[in-house]
C-alpha positions as CSV (number, residue, x, y, z in Angstrom):
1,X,0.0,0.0,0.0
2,X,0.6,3.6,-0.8
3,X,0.7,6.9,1.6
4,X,-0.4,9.8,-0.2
5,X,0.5,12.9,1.0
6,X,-1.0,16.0,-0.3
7,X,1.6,19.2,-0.6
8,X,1.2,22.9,-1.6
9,X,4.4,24.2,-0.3
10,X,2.8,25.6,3.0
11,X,3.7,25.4,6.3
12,X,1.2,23.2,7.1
13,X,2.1,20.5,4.4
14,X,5.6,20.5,5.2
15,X,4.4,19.8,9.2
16,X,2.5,16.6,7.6
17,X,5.3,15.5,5.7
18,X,7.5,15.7,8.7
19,X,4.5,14.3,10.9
20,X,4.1,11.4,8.8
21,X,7.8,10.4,8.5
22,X,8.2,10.2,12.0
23,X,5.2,8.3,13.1
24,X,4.1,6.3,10.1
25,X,5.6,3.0,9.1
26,X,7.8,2.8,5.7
27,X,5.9,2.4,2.9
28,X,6.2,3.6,-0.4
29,X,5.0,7.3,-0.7
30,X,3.4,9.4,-3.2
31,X,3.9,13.1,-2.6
32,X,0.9,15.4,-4.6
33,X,0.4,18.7,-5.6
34,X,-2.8,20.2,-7.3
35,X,-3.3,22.8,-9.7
36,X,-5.9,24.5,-11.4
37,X,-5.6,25.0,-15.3
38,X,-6.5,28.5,-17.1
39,X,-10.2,26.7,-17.9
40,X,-11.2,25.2,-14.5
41,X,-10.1,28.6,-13.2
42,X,-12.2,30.9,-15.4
43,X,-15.5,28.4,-14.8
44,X,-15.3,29.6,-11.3
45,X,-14.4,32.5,-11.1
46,X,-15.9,33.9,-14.5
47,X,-15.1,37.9,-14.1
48,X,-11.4,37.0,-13.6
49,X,-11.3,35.6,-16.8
50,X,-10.3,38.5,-18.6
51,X,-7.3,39.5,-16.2
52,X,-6.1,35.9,-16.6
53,X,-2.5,35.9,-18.8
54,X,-2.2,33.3,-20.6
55,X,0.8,32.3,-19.7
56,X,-0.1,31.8,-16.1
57,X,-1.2,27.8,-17.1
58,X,2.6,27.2,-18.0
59,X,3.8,29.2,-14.8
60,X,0.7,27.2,-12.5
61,X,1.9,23.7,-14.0
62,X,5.9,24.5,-13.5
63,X,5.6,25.9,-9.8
64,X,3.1,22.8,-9.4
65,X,6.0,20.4,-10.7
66,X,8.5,21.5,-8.2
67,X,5.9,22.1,-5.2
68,X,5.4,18.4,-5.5
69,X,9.5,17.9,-6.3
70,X,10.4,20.1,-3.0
71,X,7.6,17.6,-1.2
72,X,9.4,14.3,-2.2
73,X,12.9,15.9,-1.3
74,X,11.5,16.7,2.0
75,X,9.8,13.6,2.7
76,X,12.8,11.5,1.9
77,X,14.9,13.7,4.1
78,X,12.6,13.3,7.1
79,X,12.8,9.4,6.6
80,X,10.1,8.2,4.2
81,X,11.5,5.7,1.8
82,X,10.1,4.9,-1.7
83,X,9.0,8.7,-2.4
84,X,7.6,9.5,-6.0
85,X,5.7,13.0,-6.5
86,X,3.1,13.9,-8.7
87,X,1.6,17.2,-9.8
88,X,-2.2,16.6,-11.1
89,X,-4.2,19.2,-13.1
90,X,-7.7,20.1,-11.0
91,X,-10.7,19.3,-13.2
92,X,-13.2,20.1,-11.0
93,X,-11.7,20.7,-7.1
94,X,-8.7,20.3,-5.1
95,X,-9.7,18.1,-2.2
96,X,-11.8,15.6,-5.1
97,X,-8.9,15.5,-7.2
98,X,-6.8,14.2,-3.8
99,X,-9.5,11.9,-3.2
100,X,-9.1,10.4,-6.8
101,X,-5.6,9.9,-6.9
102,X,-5.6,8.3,-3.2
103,X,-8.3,6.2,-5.1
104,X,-6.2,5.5,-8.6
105,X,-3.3,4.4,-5.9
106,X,-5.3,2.7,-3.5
107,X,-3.4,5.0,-1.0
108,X,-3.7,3.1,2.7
109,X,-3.4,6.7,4.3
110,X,-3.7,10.0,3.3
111,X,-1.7,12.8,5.2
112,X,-2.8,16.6,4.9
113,X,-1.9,19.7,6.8
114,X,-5.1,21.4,8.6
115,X,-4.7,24.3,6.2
116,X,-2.9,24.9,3.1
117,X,-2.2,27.7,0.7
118,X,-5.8,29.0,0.1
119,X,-6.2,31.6,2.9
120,X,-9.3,33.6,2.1
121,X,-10.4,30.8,-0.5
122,X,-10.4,28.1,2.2
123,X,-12.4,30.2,4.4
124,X,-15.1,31.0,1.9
125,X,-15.2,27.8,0.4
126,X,-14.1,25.5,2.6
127,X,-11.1,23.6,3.7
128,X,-9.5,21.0,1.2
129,X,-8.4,18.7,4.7
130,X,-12.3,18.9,5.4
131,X,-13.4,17.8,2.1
132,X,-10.8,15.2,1.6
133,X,-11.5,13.8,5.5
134,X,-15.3,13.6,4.5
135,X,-15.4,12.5,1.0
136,X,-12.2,10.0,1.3
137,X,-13.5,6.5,1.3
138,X,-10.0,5.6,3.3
139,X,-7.7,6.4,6.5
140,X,-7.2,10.2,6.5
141,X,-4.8,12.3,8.9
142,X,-5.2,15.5,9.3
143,X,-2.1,17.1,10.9
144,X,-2.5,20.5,12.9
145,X,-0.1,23.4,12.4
146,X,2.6,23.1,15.2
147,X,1.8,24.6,18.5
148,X,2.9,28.2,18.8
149,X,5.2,28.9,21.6
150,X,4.3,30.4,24.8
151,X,5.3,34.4,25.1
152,X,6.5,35.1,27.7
């Protein structure tokens, strides 16, 4: 069986990498980052279609490839053996397109931080980590962001 571990670069992803090399067993791992091409991201969000350059796609798709490259470096360095990364175009939404590629894998786990790069986004329309947790027909872990420290 497969982990899957879903990775945008934040803070929180790189806590659920770290997380899951240090508690999880070794088994091969699949590191993923999502991205929305120039089409799914005009459909919703129509009147931002026109400010859209079109060479944003290319830009999306590279910065996706070495999100999900940074994820497997950093997974392998925490301990994880067997890592492979993926980036995979969203079609429809983030947290489905997770759920699909845990399901293409037959992932026995997947690992996501509590909150990701979406900021506003997530807040309006809802966390990825909730959707995945809720929809995923398989073990999910949500890992929180680490505990702040005290001030003194």
């Amino acid at each position: 069986m497969t982990i899957l571990v879903a990775y945008d670069g934040s803070a929180d992803s790189r806590t659920a990498i770290e997380f899951a090399a240090k508690h999880l067993t070794a088994e091969p791992t699949l590191i993923v980052t999502v991205w929305e091409p120039l089409l799914v991201q005009i459909k919703k969000y129509p009147l931002a279609g026109a400010a859209i350059d079109p060479d944003t796609e290319e830009q999306a798709q590279a910065q996706a490839e070495a999100h999900a490259k940074e994820g497997a470096e950093l997974a392998a360095a925490a301990g994880l053996s067997d890592v492979s990364y993926r980036a995979v175009a969203d079609n429809e939404s983030i947290w489905k397109t997770i759920v699909d590629v845990a399901d293409e894998i037959d992932a026995s786990l997947i690992v996501t931080g509590s909150r990701g790069l979406a900021g506003v986004r997530s807040v309006l329309l809802g966390s990825v980590s909730n959707h995945v947790l809720h929809h995923a027909h398989r073990p999910t872990l949500i890992v929180p962001p680490p505990k702040a420290p005290a001030r003194a």
